[in-house]
C-alpha positions as CSV (number, residue, x, y, z in Angstrom):
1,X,39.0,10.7,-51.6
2,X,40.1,7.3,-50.8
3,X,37.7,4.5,-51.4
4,X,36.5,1.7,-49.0
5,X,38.3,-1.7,-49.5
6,X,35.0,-2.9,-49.6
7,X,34.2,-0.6,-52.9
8,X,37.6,-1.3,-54.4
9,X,37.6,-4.1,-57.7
10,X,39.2,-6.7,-56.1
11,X,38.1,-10.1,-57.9
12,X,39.2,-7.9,-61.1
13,X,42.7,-6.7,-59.3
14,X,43.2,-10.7,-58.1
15,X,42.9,-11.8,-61.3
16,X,45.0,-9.5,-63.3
17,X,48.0,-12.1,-63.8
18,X,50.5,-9.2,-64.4
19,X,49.5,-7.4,-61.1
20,X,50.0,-11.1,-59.7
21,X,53.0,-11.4,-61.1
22,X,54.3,-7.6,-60.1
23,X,53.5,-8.4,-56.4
24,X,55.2,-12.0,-56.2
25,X,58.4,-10.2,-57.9
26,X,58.5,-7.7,-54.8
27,X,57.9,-10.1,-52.0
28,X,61.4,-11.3,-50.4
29,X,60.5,-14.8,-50.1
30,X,62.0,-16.8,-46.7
31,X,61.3,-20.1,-45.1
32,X,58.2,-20.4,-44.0
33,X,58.2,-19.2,-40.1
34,X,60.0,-16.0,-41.3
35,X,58.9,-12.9,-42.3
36,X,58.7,-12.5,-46.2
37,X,59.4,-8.6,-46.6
38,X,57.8,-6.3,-49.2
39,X,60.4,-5.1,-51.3
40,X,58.3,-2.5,-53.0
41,X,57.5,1.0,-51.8
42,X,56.3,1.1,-47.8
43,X,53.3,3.2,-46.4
44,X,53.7,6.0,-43.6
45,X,52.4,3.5,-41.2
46,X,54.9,0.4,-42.3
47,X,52.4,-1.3,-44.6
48,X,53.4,-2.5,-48.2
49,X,52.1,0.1,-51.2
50,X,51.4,-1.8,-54.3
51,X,49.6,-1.0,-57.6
52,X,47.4,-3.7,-59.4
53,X,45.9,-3.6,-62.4
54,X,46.7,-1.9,-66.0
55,X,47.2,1.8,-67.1
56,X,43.8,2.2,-68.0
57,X,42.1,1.2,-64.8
58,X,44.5,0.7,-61.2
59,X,44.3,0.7,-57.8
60,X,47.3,1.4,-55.1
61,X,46.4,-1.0,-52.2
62,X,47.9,-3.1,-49.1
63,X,50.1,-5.3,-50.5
64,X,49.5,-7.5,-47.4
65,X,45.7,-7.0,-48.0
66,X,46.3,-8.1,-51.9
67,X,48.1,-11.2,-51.1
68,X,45.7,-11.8,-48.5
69,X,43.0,-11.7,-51.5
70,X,45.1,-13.9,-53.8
71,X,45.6,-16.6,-50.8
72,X,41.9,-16.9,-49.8
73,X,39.7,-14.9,-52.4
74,X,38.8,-11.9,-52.5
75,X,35.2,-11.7,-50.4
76,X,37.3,-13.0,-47.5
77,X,39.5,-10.0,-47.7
78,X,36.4,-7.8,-48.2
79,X,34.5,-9.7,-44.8
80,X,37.5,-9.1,-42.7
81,X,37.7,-5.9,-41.1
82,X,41.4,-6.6,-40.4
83,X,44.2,-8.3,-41.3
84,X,46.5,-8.6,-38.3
85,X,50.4,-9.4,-38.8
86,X,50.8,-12.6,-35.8
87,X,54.4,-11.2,-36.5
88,X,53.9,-7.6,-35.8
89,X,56.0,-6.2,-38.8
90,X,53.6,-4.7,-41.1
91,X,55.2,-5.0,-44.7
92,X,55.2,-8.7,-44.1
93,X,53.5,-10.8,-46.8
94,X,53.6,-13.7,-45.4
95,X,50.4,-15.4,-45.8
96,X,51.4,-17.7,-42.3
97,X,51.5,-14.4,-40.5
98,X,48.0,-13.1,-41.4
99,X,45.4,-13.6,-38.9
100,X,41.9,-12.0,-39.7
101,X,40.4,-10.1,-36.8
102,X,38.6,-6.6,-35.9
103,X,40.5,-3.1,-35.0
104,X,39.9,-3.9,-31.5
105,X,42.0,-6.9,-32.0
106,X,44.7,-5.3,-33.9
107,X,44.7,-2.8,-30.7
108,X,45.0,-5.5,-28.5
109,X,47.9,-6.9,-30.0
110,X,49.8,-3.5,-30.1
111,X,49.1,-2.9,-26.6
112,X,50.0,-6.4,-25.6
113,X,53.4,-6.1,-27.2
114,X,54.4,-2.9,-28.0
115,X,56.8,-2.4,-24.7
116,X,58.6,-5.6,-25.0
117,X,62.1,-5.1,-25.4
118,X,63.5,-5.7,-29.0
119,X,60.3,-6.6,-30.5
120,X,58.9,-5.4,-34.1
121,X,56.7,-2.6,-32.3
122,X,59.3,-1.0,-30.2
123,X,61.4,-0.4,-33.0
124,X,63.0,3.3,-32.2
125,X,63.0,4.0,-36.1
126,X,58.7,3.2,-36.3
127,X,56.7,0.8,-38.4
128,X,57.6,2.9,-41.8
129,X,61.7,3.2,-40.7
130,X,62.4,-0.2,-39.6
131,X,60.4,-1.4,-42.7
132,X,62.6,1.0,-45.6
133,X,65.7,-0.1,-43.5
134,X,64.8,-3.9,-44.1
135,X,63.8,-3.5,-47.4
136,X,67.3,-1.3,-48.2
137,X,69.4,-4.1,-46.8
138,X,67.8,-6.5,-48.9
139,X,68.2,-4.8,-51.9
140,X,71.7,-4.0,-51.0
141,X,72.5,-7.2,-49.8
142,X,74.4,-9.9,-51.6
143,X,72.2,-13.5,-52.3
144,X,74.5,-15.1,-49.8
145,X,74.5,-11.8,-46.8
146,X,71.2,-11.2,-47.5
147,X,69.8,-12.8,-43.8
148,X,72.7,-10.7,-41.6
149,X,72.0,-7.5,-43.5
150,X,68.2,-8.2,-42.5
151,X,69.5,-9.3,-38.9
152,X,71.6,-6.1,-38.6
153,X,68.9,-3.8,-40.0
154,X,66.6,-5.1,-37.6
155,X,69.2,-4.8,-34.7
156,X,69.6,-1.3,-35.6
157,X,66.4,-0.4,-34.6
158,X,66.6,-1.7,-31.0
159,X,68.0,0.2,-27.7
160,X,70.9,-2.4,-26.8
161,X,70.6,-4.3,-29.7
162,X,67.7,-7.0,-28.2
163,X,65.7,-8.5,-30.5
164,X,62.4,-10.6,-29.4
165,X,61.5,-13.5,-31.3
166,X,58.1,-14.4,-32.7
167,X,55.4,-14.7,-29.9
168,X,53.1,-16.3,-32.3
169,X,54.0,-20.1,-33.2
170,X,53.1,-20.3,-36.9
């Protein structure tokens, strides 16, 4: 049975320093408007999977909801019910894009958006797809073609090839 993020050890998880260090290796740094993309393994729903901790005691959590921990301690992430993605592309681990809220928020924001034409929720593929296809074309991207294979994955996702922009001005 899967345990409460509440119940899970999360000052303990934070402050491992080679979990820390695990989780900033698999986060595809950008500039700081842009989505930084989990590079690690993805979720059914999207959402980076990440494993802190040691081999005698780990956890597999959120790796939006551990970097949300790390960025503003760990009773913040365990007092908000939600962390929403202002960029609607859940393995983004971008700590600009996080906006704590409730479910009913995060509900409101998918219903708000998720018809508009070439944005991050009406990707054909779904939240899990689009995410392994952006995380493949940056692994198998070149250091200097890694932003057009991110482009073109993203592209590939969308009826006509649209592709919305941030609605959220970070």
């Amino acid at each position: 049975m899967r345990r409460s993020r509440a119940d899970l050890p999360w000052a303990e998880l934070v402050g491992h320093a080679p979990s820390r260090a695990r989780y900033t290796a698999k986060v595809f740094r950008r500039g700081d408007g842009q989505c930084w993309y989990w590079t690690g393994g993805i979720s059914s729903t999207g959402h980076g999977k990440f494993r802190a901790g040691t081999g005698d005691w780990s956890e597999v959590v959120s790796a939006h909801e551990y970097g949300y921990a790390v960025e503003h301690g760990h009773q913040a992430l365990i007092d908000t019910p939600v962390i929403r993605h202002t960029c609607d592309s859940p393995s983004c681990c971008n700590p600009r894009h996080w906006l704590p809220g409730t479910r009913q928020d995060n509900v409101l924001d998918y219903a708000s958006r998720s018809r508009l034409a070439g944005h991050a929720l009406a990707d054909v593929r779904g939240p899990r797809g689009r995410a392994d296809a952006i995380r493949e074309a940056i692994l198998a991207a070149k250091p200097d073609e890694v932003e057009a294979a991110i482009r073109e994955a993203i592209r590939a996702g969308q009826p006509g090839g649209a592709q919305q922009d941030g609605l959220w001005e970070v």
